[in-house]
TIDOMI-581677 format. One record per atom (N, C-alpha, C, O): residue in three letters; atom name; z, x, y. Coordinates in steps of 0.2 Angstrom, whole numbers. Atoms other than C-alpha are relative to their C-alpha. Layout:
<zaros>
ZARO  aa at     z     x     y
ZARO ALA CA     Z     X     Y
...
</zaros>
This chain:
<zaros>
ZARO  aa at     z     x     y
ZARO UNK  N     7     2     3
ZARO UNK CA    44    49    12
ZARO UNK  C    -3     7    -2
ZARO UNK  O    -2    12     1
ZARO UNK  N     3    -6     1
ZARO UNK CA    33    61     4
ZARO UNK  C    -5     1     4
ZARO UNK  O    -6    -4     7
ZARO UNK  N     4     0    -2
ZARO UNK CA    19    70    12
ZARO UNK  C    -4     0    -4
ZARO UNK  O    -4     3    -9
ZARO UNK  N     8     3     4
ZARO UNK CA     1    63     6
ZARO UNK  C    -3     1     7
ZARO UNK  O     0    -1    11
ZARO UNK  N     5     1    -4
ZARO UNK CA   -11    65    19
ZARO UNK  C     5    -4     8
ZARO UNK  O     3    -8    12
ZARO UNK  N    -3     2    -9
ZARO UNK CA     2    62    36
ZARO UNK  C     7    -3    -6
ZARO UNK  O     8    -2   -12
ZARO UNK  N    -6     3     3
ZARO UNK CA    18    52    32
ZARO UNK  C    -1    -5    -3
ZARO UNK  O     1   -10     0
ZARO UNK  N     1     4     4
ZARO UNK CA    14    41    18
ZARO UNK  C     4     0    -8
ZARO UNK  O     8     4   -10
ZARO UNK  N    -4     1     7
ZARO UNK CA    20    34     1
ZARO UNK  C    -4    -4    -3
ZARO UNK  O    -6    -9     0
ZARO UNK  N     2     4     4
ZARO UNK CA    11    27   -13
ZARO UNK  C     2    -8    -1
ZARO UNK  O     8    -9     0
ZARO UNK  N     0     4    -1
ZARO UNK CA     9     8   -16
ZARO UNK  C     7     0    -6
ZARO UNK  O    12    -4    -6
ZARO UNK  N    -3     1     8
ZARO UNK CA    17    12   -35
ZARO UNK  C     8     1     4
ZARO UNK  O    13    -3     4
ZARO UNK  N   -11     0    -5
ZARO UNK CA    35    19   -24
ZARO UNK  C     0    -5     4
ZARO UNK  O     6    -6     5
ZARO UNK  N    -3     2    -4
ZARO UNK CA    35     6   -13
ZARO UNK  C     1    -7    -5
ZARO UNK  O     7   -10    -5
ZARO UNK  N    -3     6     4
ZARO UNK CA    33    -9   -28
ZARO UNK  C     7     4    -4
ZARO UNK  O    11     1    -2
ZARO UNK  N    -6     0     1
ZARO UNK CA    47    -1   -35
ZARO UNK  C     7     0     4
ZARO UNK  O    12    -1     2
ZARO UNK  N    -5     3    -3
ZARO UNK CA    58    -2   -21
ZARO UNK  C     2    -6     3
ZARO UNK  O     8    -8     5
ZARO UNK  N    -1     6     0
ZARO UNK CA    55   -18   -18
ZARO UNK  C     1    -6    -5
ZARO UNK  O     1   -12    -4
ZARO UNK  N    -1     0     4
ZARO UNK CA    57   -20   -34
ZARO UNK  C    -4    -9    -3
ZARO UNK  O    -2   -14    -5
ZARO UNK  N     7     5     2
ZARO UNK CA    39   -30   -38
ZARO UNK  C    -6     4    -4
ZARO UNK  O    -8     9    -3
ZARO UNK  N     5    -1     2
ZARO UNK CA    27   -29   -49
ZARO UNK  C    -8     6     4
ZARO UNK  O   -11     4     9
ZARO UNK  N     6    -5    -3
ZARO UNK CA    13   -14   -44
ZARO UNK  C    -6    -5     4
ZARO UNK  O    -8    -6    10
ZARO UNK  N     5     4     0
ZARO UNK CA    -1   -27   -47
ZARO UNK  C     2    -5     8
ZARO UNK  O    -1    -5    13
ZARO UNK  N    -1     4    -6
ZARO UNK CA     8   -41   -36
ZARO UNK  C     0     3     7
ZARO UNK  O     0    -1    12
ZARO UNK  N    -2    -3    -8
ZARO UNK CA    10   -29   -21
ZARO UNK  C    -5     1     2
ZARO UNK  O    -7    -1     7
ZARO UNK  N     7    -1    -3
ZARO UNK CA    -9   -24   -22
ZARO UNK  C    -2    -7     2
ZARO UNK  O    -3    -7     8
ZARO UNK  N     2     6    -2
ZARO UNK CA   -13   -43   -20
ZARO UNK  C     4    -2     7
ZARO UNK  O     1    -6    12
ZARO UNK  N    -2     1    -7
ZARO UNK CA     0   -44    -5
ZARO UNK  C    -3     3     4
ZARO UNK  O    -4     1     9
ZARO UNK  N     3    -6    -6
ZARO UNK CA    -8   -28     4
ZARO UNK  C    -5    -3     0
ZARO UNK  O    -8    -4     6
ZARO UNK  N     9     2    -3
ZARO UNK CA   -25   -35     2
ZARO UNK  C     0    -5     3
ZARO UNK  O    -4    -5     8
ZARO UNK  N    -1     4    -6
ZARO UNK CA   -19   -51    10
ZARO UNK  C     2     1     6
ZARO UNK  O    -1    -2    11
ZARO UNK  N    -1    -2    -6
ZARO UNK CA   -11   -41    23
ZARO UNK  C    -8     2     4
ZARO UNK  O   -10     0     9
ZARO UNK  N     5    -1    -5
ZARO UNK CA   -26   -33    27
ZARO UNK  C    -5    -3     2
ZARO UNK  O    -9     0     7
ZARO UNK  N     4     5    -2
ZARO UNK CA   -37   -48    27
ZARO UNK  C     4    -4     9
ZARO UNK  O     1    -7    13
ZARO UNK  N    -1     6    -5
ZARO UNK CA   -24   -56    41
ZARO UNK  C     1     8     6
ZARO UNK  O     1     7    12
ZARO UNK  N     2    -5    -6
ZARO UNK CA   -24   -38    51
ZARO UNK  C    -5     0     4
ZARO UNK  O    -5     1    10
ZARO UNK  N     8    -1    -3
ZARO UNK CA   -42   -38    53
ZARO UNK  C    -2    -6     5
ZARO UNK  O    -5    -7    10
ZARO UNK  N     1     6    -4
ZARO UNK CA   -41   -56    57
ZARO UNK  C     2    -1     7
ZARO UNK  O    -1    -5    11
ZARO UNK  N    -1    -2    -7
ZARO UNK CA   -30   -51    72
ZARO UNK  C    -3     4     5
ZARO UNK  O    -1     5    11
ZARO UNK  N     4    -7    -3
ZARO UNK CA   -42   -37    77
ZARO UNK  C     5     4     0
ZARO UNK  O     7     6     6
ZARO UNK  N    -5    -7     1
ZARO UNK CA   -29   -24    70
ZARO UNK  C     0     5    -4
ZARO UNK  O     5     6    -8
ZARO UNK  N     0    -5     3
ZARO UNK CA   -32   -10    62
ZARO UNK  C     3     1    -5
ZARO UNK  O     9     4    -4
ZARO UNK  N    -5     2     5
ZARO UNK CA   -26   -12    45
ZARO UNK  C     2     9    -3
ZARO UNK  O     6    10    -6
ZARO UNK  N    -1    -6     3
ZARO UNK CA   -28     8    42
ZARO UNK  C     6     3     3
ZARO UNK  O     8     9     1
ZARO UNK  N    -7    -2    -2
ZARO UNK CA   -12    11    53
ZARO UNK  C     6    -3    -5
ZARO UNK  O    12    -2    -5
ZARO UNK  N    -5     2     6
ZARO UNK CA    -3     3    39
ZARO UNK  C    -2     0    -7
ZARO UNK  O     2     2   -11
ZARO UNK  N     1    -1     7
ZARO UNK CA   -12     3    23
ZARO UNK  C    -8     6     1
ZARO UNK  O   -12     6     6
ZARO UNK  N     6    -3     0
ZARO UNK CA   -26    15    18
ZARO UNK  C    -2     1   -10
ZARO UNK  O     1     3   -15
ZARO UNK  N     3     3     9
ZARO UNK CA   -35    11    -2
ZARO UNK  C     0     7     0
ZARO UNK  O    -3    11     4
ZARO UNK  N     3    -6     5
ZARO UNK CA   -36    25   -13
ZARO UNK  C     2    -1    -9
ZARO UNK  O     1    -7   -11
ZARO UNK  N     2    -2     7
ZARO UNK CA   -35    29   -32
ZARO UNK  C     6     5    -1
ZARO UNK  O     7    10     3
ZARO UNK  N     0    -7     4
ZARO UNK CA   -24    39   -46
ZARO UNK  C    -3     0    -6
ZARO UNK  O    -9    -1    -8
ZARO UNK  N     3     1     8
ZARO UNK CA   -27    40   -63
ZARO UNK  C     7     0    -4
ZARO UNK  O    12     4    -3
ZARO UNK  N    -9     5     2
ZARO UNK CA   -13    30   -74
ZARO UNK  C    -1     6    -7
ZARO UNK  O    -5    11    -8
ZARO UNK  N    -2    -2     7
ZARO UNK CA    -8    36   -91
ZARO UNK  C    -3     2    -5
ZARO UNK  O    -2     7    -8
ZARO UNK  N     6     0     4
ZARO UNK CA   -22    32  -101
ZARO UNK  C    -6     3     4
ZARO UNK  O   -12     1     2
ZARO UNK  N     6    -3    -3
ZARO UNK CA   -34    42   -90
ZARO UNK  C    -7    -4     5
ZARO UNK  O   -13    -2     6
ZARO UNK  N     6     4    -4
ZARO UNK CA   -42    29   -80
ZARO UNK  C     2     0     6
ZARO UNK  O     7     1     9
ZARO UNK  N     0     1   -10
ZARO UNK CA   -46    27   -61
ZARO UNK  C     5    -5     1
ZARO UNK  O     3   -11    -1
ZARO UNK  N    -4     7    -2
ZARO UNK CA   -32    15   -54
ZARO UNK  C     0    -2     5
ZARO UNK  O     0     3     8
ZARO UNK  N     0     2    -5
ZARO UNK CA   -33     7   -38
ZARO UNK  C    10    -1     4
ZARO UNK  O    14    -5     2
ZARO UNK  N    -5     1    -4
ZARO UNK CA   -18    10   -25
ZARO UNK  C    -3    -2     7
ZARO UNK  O    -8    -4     9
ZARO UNK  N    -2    -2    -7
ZARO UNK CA   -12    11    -8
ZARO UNK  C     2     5     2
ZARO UNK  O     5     8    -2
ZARO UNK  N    -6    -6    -2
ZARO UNK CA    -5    26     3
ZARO UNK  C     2    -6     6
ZARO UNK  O    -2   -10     8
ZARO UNK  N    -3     5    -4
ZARO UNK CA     7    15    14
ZARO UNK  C     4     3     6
ZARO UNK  O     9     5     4
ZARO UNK  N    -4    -1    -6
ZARO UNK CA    14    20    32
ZARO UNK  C     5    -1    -1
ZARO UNK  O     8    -3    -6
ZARO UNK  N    -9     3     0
ZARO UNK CA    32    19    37
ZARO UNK  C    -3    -6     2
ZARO UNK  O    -1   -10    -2
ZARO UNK  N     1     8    -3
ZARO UNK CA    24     1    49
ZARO UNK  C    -2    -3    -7
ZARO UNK  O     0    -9    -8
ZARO UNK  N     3     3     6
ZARO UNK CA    16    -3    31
ZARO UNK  C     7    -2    -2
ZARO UNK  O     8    -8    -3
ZARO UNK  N    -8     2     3
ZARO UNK CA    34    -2    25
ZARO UNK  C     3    -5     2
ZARO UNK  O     6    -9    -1
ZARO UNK  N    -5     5    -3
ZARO UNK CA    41   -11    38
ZARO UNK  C    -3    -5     0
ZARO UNK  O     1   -10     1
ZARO UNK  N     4     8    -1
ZARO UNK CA    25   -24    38
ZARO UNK  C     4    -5    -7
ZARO UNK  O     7   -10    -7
ZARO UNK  N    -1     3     6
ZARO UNK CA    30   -27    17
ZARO UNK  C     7    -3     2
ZARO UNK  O     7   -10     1
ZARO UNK  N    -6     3     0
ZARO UNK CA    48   -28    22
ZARO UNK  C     3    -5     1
ZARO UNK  O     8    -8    -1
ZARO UNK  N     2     5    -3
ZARO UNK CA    46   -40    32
ZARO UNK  C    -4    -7     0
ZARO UNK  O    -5   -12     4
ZARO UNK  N     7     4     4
ZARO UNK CA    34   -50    24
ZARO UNK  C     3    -5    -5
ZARO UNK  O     0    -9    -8
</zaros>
């Protein structure tokens, strides 16, 4: 895993190894962290929102993803 802010991995690496659509993973992580919160769990031990700027120079919305994020997706 690369180092981003602790041990983390962007959402864009992890839809590629999961071999999904970018988009459709942001709609799963937001799900996720809807049914985190719902548990009373702290959806930031597994996902935390951030931004890069894509191709065409615009703001994008990601994830930085945990290894448990990883293992939440994989299992998911």
């Amino acid at each position: 895993m690369k180092e981003l802010a602790g041990n983390v991995i962007t959402s864009m690496e992890v839809a590629q190894m999961v071999d999904k659509k970018h988009y459709d993973l942001l709609k799963d992580i937001r799900r996720y962290c809807e049914q985190l919160v719902e548990g009373k769990i702290p959806f930031n031990d597994f996902f935390t929102e951030s931004t890069y700027i894509s191709e065409n120079n615009r703001t994008v919305p990601c994830y930085l993803v945990t290894k448990k994020g990883c293992e939440f997706i994989a299992t998911s």
